[in-house]
N, C-alpha and C positions, 0 to 999 in steps of 0.2 A: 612448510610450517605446520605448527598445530592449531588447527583451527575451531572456535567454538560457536554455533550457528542456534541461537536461543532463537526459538518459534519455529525450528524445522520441521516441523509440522503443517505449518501453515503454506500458505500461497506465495509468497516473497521466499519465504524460506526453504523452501522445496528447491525452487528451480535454483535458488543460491547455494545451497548444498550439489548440486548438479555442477555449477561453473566451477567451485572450488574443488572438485575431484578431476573433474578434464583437467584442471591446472597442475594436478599430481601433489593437491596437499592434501593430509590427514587430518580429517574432519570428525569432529564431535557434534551431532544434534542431539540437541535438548529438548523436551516440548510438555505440553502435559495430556497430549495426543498424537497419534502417528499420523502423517502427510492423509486426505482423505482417499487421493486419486494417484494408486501407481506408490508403488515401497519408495522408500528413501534408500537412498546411494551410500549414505554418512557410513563411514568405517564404525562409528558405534553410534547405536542411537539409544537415547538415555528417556527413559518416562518419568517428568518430575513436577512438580508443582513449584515454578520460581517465585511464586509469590510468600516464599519461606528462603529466608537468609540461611540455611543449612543446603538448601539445592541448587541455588545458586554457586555455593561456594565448590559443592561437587562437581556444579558443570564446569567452572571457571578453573577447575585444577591440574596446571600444565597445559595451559593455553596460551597462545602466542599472540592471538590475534581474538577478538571477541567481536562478533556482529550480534547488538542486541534487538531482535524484531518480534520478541517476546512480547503479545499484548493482548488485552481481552477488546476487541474491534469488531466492525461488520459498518453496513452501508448505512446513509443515511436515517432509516426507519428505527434499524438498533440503538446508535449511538445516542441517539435523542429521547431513547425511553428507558434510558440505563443508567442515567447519570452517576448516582450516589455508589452502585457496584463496578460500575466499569472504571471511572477515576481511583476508587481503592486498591482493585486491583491493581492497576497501570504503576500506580504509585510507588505499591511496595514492591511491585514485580524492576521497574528499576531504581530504586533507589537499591535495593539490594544488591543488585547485580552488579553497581557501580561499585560498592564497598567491597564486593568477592572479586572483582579484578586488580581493585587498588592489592588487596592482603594476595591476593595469589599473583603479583609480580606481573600480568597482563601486559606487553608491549605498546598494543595499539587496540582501543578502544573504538567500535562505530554506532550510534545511535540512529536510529531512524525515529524520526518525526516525521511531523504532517502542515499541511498548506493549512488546516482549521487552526494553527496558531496566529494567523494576517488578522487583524482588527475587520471587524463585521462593518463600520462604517467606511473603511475600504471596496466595499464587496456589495454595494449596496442597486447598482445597477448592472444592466445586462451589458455593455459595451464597455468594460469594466477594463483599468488599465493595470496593464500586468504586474503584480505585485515582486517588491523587491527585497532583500532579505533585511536590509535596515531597517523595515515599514513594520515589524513586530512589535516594537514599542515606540506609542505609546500602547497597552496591550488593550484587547477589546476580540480576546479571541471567545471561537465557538463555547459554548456553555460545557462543562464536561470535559469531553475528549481534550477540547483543544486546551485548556487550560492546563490540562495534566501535562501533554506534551509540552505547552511553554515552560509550567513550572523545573521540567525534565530537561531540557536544553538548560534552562539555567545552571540547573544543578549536574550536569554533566560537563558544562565549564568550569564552576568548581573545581569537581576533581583534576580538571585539567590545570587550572591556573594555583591549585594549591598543594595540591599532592604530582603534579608533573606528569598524570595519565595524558598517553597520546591519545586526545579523542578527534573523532570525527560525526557530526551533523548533517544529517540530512535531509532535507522534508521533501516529501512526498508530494505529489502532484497526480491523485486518480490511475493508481496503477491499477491494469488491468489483463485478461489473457486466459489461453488455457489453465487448468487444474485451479482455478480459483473458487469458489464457493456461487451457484447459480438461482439458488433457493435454499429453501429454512429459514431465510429473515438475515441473517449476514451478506448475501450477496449485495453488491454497488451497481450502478446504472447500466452501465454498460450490458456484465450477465444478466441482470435482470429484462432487462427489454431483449438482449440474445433469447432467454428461455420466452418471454412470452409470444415471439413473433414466430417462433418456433413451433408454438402450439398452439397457434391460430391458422384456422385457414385462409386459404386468401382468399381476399372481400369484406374479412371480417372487419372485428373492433375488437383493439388493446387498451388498456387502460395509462395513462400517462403521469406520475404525480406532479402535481401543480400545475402550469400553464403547458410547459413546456418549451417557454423564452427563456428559465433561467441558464446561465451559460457554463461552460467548463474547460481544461483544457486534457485529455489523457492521456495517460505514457505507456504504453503497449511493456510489456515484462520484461523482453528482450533487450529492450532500453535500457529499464528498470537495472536492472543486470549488471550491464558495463557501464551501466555510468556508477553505481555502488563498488565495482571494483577500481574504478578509474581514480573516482573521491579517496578511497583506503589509499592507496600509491602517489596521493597527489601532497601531503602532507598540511595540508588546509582542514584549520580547528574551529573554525567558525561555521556558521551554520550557513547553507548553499540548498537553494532548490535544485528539485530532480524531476523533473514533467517536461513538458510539452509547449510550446507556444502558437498551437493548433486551435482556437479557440471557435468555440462551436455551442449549439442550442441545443436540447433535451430532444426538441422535436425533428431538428439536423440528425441527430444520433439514432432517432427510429428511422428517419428515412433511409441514413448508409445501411441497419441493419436489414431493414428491408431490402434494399436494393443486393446485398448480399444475400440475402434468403430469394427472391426473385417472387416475392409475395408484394401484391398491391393492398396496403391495410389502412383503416380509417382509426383514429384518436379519439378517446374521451376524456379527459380532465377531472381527474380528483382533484380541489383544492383544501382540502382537510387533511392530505396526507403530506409529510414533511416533505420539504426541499431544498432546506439549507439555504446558505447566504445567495444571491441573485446573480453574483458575477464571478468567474474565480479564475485567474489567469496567471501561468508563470513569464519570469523576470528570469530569463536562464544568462544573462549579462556576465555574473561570474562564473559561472559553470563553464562559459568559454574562454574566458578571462584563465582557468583556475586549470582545467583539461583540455581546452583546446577543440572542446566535444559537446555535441548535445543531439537530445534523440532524433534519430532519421526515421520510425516508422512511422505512416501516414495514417489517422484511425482510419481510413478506407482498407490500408494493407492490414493492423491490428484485428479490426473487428473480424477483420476476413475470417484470419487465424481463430479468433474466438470464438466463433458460430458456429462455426465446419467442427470445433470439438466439443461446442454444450449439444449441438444436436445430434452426434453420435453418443452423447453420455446420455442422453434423452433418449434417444432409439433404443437403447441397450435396454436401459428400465425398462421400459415402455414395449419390449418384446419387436418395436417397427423395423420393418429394413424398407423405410421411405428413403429413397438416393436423396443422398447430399448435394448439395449446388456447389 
């Protein structure tokens, strides 16, 4: 098929562009920057700004298939001090893209959202019970980010229930892994504490935001992957979580990194820097219900994966050839 991969630039969409050429389809990325780590595979990769209903309709033309992961994003720190630009963008970047797939005959529609559309008084402790995908409204989602995403699953049913677009929904649950963003202010938890455990020595002290009881669950990319392929084939137009039901502490999360770095390191606690809702757990009930599937990498085996490549992207900068663990 021909296939249209909006944000193959980024992190999801890199390695997504990746699985749909091993499958032998002809692929289109779009993005308004090129992958940062390692060229893109796409048979043509397109530089466009989809926050303009004209480049959208260019990327979407003679598409079969559309995965939109088009977004302006990054970790906790970002999302929460962006609000008024990064919901604009979000907004126009899919609302447009929905309306260039309707006019350009699009088959099969896929949206990724995110777990910040669950109601915040859902989320509000650490032993926090796994959110379900019915549990969305009544709404009480994250300020910003997740509001855009609700309003966006709404209106991608829409197109669906009115104009007959095949869509598919999916929200995200802490995807993580190589070539993903480590520093600059976008990277998530996980790279983050990979990059700083990395360059501390041992013995030292890393810095932690908030306590480090808030809890999480992560989905290693490889996951990420086939279950987004799995959901596209599965014919289910509702919206289905995509994580992990692994559920773990901030300060669990420095230890595995640690314990993969083979560094013994001490914490300190910022509680002035953001950390989001307190508990956040998936409900993968339909995901097995729907594929049959749900993710197998352990964040022990994950992180592994993703240490072993931020601290050779670290070495490389940084001139070290310190051996890897």
């Amino acid at each position: 098929m021909n296939i249209l991969v909006a944000g193959a630039g980024g992190f999801i969409g890199h390695h997504l562009v990746e699985r749909l050429k091993s499958e032998g389809h002809w692929v289109r990325g779009v993005d308004i920057k090129r992958p940062e780590f390692g060229d893109s595979v796409a048979d043509e990769f397109v530089i466009a700004d989809l926050r303009s209903f004209e480049g959208c309709l260019q990327a979407a033309y003679g598409m079969d298939d559309v995965y939109q992961l088009a977004a302006d994003m990054g970790g906790i720190g970002y999302i929460t001090s962006k609000h008024a630009a990064l919901t604009r963008n979000n907004v126009l970047i899919n609302s447009h893209m929905l309306e260039a797939a309707r006019v350009s005959g699009v088959n099969r529609y896929f949206y990724t959202s995110s777990a910040c559309v669950y109601p915040s008084f859902l989320q509000s402790v650490e032993d926090v019970a796994p959110l379900r995908e019915d549990e969305a409204i009544p709404a009480d989602p994250e300020k910003g980010y997740g509001w855009e995403k609700l309003f966006t699953e709404q209106l991608t049913a829409y197109y669906n229930e009115e104009c007959g677009l095949d869509v598919r929904i999916v929200r995200f649950h802490n995807i993580y892994g190589p070539l993903g963003a480590y520093d600059g202010g976008k990277e998530k938890a996980p790279a983050a504490i990979c990059r700083k455990v990395y360059m501390a020595e041992d013995g030292a002290e890393i810095e932690v935001w908030g306590d480090g009881e808030q809890t999480r669950s992560f989905c290693y990319i490889d996951d990420c992957i086939e279950g987004l392929r799995r959901i596209m084939e599965s014919g289910y137009t509702k919206p289905i979580n995509l994580g992990t039901e692994e559920l773990i502490t901030v300060n669990q999360l420095v230890d595995v990194v640690c314990d993969v770095a083979g560094k013994s390191l001490t914490r300190s606690h910022d509680l002035t820097k953001p950390q989001g809702v307190r508990g956040r757990n998936s409900d993968n009930t339909i995901l097995n219900e729907i594929i049959g599937w749900q993710p197998e990498t352990t964040i022990r085996e994950g992180i592994g994966h993703t240490y072993r490549w931020i601290a050779g992207e670290l070495a490389k900068r940084n001139g070290s050839v310190r051996r890897l663990p």
